[in-house]
C-alpha positions as CSV (number, residue, x, y, z in Angstrom):
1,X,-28.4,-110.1,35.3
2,X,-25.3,-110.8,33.1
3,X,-27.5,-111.5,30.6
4,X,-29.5,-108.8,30.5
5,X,-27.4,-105.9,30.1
6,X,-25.1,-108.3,27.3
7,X,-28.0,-108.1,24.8
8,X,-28.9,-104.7,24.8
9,X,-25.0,-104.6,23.9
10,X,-24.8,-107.1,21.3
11,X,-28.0,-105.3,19.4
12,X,-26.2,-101.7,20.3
13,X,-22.8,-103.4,18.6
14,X,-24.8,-104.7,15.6
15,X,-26.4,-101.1,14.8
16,X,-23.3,-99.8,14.9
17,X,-21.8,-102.4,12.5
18,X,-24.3,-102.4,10.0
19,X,-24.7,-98.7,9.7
20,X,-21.1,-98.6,8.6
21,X,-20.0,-98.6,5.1
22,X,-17.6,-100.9,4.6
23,X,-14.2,-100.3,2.1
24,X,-15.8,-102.5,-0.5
25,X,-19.0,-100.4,-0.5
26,X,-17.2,-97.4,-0.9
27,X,-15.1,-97.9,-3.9
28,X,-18.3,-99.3,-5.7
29,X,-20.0,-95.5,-5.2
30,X,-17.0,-94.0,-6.2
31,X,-16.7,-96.7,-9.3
32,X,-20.6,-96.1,-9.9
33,X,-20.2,-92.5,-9.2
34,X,-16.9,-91.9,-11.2
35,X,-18.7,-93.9,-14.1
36,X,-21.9,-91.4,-14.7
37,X,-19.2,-88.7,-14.0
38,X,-17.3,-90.1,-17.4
39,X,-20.1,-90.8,-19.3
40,X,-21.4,-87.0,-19.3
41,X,-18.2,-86.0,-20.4
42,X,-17.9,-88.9,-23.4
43,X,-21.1,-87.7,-24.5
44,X,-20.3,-84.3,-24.5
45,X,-16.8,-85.6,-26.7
46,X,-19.1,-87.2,-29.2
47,X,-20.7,-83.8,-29.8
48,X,-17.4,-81.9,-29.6
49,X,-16.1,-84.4,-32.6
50,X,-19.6,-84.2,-34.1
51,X,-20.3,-88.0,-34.6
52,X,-23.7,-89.3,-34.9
53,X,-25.7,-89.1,-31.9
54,X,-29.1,-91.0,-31.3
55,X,-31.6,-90.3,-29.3
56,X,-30.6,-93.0,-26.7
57,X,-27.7,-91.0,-26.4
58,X,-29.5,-88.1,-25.4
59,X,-31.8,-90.1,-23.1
60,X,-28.4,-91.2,-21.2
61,X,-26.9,-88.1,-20.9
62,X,-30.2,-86.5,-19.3
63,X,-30.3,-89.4,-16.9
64,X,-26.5,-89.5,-15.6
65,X,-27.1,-85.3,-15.7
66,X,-30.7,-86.0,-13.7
67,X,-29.2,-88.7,-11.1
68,X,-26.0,-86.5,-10.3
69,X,-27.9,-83.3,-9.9
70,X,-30.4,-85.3,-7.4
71,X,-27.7,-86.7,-5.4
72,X,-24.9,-84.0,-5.2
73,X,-27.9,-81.0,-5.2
74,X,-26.0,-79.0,-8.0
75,X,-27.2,-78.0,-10.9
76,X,-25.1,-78.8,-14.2
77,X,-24.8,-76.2,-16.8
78,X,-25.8,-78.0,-19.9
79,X,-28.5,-76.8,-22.8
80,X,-31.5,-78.6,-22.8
81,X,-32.2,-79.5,-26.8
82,X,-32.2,-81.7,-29.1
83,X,-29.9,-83.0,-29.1
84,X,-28.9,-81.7,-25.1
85,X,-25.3,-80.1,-25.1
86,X,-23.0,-78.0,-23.2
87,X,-22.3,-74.7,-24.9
88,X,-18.2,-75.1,-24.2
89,X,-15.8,-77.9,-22.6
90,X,-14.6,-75.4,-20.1
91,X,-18.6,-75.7,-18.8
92,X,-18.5,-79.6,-19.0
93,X,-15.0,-79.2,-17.3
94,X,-16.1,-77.1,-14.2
95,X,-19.3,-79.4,-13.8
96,X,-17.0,-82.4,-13.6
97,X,-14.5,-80.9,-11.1
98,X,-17.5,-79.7,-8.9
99,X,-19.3,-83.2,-8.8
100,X,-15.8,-84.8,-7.9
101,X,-15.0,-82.0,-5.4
102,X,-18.6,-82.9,-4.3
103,X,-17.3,-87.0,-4.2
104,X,-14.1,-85.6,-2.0
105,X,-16.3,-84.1,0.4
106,X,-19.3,-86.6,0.7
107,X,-17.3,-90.4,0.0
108,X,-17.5,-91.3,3.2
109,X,-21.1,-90.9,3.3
110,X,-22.3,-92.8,0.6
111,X,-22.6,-96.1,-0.2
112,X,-24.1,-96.7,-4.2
113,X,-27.4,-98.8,-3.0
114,X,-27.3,-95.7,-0.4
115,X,-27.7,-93.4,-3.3
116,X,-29.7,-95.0,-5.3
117,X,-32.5,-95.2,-2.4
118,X,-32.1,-91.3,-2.1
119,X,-31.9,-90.9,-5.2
120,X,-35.0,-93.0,-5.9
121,X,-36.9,-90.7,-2.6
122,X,-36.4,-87.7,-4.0
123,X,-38.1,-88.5,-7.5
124,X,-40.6,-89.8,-5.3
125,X,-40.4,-93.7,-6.8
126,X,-40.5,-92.4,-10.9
127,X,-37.5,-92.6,-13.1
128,X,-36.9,-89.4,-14.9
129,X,-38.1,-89.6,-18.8
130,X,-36.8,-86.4,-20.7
């Protein structure tokens, strides 16, 4: 009898385990997070300075833009051209402080393979190509 009511609690003690994100998991989203966060806005200080820019460039920018507005559901302000570009830093600067007011609210949440599953849902399997 002992015995069977222990393993239904030793499965019920294991979902609860593994569903939670551990500390290690969480400060490699925010890392991976914080990481397309800064590469948006050194992209955006390459065309501020006006230094070359190649079309990889671009290609990087529309991605980190693409996977951030999939996860966090908002939509950043930047032109769509060639090459893509926000149209002041006080745009790029209000789309940064809303994706890590976004992080504030949702870290707990998120775990970086976590995202990049949901990620991966919503564009239904395909990668983004701009």
């Amino acid at each position: 009898m002992k015995r069977a009511c222990l393993i239904p609690l030793l499965l019920l003690a294991t979902v609860f385990t593994a569903c939670r994100i551990s500390d290690a998991d969480k400060d490699e989203f925010k890392d991976y997070f914080y990481y397309r966060v800064s590469a948006i806005a050194e992209y955006d200080e390459m065309i501020e300075t006006g230094g070359e820019i190649h079309p990889n460039d671009w290609f990087y920018f529309l991605e980190n833009c693409s996977y951030l507005e999939t996860l966090t559901g908002y939509k950043l302000n930047y032109i769509v051209a060639e090459p893509p570009f926000y149209k002041s830093v006080s745009q790029m600067s209000i789309d940064t402080a809303n994706l890590s007011k976004w992080y504030v609210s949702n870290k707990d949440k998120w775990s970086m393979k976590k995202a990049d599953m949901y990620v991966y849902k919503k564009r239904r399997g395909h990668t983004v190509y701009f």
